[in-house]
Biotite code that builds the C-alpha atoms (Angstrom):
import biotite.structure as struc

atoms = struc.array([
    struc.Atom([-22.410, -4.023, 3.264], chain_id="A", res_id=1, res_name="UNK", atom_name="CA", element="C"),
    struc.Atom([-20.196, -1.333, 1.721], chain_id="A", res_id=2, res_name="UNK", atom_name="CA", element="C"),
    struc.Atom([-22.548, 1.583, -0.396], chain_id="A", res_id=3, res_name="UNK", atom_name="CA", element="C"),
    struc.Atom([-23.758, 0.046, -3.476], chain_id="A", res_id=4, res_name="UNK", atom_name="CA", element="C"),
    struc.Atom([-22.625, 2.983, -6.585], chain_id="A", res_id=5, res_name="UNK", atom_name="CA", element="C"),
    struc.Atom([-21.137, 1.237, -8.936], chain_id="A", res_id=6, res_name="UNK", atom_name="CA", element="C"),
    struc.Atom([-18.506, 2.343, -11.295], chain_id="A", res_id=7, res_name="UNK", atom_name="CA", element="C"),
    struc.Atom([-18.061, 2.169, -14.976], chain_id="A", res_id=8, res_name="UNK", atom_name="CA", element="C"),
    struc.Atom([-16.012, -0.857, -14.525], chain_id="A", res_id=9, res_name="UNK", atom_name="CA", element="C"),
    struc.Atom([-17.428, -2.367, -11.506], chain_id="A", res_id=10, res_name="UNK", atom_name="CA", element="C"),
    struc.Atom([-20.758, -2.767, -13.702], chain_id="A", res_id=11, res_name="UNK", atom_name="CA", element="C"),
    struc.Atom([-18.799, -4.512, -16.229], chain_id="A", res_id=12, res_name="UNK", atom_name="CA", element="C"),
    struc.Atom([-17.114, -7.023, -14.118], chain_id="A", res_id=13, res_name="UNK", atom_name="CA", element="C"),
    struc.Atom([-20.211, -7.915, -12.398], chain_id="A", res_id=14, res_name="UNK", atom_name="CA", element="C"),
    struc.Atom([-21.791, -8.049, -16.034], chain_id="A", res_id=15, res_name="UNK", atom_name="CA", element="C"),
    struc.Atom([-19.456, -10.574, -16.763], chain_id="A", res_id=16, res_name="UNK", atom_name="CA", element="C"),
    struc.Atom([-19.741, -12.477, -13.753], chain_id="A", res_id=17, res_name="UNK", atom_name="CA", element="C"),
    struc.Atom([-23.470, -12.895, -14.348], chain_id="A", res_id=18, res_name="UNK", atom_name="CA", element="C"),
    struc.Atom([-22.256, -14.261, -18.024], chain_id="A", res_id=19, res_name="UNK", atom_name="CA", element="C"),
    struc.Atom([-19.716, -16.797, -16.793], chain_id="A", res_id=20, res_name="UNK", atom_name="CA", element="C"),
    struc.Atom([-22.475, -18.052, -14.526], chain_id="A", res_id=21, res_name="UNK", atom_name="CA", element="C"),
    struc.Atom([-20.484, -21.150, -12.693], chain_id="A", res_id=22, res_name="UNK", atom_name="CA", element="C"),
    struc.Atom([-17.302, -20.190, -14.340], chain_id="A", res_id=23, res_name="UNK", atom_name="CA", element="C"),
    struc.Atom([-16.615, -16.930, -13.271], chain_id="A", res_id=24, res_name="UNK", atom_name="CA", element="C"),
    struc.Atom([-12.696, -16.784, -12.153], chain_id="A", res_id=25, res_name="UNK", atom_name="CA", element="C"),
    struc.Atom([-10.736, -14.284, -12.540], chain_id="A", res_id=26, res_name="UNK", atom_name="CA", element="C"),
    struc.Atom([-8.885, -15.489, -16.182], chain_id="A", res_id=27, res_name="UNK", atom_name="CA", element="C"),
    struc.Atom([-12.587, -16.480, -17.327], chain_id="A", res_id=28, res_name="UNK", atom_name="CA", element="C"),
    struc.Atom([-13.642, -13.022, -16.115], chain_id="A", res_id=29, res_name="UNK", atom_name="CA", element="C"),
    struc.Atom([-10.556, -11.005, -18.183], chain_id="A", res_id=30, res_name="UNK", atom_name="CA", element="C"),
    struc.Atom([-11.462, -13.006, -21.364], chain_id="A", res_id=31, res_name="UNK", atom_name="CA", element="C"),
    struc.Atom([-15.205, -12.600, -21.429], chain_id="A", res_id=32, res_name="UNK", atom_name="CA", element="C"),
    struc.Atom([-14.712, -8.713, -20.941], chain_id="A", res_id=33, res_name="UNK", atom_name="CA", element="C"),
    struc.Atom([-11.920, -8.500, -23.761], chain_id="A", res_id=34, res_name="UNK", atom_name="CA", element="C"),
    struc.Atom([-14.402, -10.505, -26.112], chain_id="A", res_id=35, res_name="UNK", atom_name="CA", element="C"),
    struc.Atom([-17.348, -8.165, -25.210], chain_id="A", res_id=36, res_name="UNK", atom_name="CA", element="C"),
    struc.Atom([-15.370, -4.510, -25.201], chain_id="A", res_id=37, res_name="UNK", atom_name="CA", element="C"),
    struc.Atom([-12.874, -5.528, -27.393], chain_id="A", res_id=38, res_name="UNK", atom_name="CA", element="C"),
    struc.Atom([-9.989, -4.140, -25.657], chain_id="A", res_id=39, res_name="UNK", atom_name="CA", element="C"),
    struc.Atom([-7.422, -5.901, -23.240], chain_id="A", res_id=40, res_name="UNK", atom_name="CA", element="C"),
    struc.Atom([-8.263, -5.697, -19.864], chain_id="A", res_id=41, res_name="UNK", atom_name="CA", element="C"),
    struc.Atom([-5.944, -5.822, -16.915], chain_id="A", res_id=42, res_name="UNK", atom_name="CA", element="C"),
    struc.Atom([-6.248, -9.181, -14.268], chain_id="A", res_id=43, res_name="UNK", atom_name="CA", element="C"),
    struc.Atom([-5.426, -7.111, -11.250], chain_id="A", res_id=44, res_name="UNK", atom_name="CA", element="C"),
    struc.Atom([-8.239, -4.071, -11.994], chain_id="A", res_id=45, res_name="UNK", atom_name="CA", element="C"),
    struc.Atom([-10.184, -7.589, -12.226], chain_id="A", res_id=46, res_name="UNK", atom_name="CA", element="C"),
    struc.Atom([-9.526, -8.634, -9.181], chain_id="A", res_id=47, res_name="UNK", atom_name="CA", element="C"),
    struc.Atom([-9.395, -4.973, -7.412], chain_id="A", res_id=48, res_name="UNK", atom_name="CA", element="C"),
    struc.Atom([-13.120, -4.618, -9.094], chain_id="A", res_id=49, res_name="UNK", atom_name="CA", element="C"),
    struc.Atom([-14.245, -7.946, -7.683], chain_id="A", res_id=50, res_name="UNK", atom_name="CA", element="C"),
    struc.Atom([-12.744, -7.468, -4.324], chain_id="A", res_id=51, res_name="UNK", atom_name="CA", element="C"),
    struc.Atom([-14.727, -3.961, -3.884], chain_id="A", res_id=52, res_name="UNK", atom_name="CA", element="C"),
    struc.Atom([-17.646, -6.012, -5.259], chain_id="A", res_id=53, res_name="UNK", atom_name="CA", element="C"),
    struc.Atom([-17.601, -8.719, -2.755], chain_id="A", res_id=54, res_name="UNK", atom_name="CA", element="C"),
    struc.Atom([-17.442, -5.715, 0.091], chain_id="A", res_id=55, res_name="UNK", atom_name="CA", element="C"),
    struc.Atom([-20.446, -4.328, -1.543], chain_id="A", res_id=56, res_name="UNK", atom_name="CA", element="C"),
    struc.Atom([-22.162, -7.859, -1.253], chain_id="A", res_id=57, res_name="UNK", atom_name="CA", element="C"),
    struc.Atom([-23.016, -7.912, -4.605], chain_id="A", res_id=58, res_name="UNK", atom_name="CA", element="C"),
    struc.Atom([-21.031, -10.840, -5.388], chain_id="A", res_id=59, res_name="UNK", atom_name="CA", element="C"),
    struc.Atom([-19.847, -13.848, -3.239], chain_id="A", res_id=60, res_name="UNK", atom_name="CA", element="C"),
    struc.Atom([-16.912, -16.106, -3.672], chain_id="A", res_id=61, res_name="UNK", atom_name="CA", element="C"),
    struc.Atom([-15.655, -19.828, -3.259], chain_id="A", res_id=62, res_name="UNK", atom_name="CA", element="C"),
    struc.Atom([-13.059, -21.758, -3.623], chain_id="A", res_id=63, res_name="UNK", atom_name="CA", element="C"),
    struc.Atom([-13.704, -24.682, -6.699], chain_id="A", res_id=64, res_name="UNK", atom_name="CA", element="C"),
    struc.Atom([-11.765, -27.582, -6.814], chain_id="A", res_id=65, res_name="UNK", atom_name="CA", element="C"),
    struc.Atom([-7.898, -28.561, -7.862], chain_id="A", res_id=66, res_name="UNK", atom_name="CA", element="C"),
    struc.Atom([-7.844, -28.825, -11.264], chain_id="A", res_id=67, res_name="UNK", atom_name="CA", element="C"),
    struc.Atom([-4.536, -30.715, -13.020], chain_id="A", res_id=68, res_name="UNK", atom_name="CA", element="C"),
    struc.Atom([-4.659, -28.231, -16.008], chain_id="A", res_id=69, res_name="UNK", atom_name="CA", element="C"),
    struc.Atom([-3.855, -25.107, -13.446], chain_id="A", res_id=70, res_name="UNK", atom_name="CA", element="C"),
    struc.Atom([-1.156, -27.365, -11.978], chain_id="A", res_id=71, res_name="UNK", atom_name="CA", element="C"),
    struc.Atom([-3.173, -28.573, -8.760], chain_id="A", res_id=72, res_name="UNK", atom_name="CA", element="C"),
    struc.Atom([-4.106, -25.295, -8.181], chain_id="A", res_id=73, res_name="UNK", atom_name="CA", element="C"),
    struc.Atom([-7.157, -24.044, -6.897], chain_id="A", res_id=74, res_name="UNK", atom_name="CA", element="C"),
    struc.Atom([-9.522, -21.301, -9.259], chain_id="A", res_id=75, res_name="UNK", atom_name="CA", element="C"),
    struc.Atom([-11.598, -18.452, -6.932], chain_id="A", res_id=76, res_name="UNK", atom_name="CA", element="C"),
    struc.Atom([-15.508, -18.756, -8.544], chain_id="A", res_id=77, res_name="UNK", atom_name="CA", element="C"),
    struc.Atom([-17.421, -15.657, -8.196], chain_id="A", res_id=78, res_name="UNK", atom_name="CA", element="C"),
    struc.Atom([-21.535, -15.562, -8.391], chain_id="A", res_id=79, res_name="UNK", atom_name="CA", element="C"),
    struc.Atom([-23.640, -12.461, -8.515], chain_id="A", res_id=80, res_name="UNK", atom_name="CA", element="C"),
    struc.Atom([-25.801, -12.242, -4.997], chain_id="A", res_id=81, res_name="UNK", atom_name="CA", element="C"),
    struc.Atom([-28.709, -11.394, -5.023], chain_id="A", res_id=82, res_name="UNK", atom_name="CA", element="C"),
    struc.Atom([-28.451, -7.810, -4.198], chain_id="A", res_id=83, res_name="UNK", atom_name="CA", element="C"),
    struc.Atom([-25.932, -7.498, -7.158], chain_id="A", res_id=84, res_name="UNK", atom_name="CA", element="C"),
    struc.Atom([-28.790, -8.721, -9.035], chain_id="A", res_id=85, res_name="UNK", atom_name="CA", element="C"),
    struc.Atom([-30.811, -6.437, -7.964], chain_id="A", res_id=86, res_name="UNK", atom_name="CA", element="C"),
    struc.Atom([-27.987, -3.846, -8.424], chain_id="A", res_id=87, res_name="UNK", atom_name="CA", element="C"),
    struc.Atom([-27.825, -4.577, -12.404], chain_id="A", res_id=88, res_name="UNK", atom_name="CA", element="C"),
    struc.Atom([-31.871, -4.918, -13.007], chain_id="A", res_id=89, res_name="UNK", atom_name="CA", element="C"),
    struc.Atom([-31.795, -0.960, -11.038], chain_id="A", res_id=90, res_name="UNK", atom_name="CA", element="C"),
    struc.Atom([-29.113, 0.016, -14.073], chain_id="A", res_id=91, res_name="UNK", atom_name="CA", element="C"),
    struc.Atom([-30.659, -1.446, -16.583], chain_id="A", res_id=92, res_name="UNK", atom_name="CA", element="C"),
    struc.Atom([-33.947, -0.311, -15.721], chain_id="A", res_id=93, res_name="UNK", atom_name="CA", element="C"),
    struc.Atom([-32.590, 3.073, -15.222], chain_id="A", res_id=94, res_name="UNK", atom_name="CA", element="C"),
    struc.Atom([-30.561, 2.925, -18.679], chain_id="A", res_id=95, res_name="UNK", atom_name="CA", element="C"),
    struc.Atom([-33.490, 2.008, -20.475], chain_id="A", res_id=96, res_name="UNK", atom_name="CA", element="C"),
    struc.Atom([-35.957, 4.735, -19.104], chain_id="A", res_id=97, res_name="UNK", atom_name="CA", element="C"),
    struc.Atom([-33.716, 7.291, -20.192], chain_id="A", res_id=98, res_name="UNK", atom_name="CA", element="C"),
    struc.Atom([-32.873, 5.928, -23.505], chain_id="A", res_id=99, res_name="UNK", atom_name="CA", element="C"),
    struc.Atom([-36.755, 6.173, -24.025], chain_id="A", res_id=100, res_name="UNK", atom_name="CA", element="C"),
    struc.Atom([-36.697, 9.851, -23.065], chain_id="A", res_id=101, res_name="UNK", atom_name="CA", element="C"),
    struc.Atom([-34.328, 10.858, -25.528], chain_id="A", res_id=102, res_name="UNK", atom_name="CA", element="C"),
    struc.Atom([-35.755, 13.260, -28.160], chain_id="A", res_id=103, res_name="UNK", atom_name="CA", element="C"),
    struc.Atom([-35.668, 11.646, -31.582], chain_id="A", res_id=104, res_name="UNK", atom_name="CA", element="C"),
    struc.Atom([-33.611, 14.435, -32.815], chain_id="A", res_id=105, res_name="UNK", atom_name="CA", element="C"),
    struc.Atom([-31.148, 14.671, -30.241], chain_id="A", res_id=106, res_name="UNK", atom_name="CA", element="C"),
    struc.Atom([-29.760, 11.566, -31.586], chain_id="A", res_id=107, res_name="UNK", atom_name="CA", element="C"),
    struc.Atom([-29.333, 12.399, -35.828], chain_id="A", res_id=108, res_name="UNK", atom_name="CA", element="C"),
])
């Protein structure tokens, strides 16, 4: 497993891959993070992010089945592992504790 520091970006992929739980592909992937940052988001820094993910092990990938809609072709589904889980409950814990430790009045 590659080191697990995850970037900005990386974090939000593999955000989004934990919210498309069972339908996390790489179209499913671009919309969910355009609906939650409101901004357009490129498929290939999708798939870049999610290929550094996977040599992280923090997520895992299979092939799903042909679907006639995507012409016969085949969709990639990605799945948080369990050490990406881990990974993301380390952040947020982290995020939180120092939200907490902000002074009141560093914050107007």
């Amino acid at each position: 497993m590659k080191g697990t520091y995850l970037g900005e970006f990386e974090e939000v992929v593999l955000l989004a891959v934990a919210l498309r739980y069972g339908e996390a592909y790489g179209a499913a992937i671009v919309g969910e993070l355009e609906k939650q940052m409101n901004r357009s988001v490129n498929l290939g820094a999708v798939h870049s992010a999610l290929n550094r993910l996977q040599e992280k092990g923090l997520v895992t990938s299979v092939m799903g089945g042909v679907s006639p809609e995507r012409g016969g072709r085949r969709k990639r589904l990605y799945q948080v592992t369990p050490a990406g889980s881990a990974a993301l409950r380390e952040i947020h814990q982290l995020r939180n504790q120092m939200w907490d430790l902000i002074p009141k009045i560093a914050l107007p």
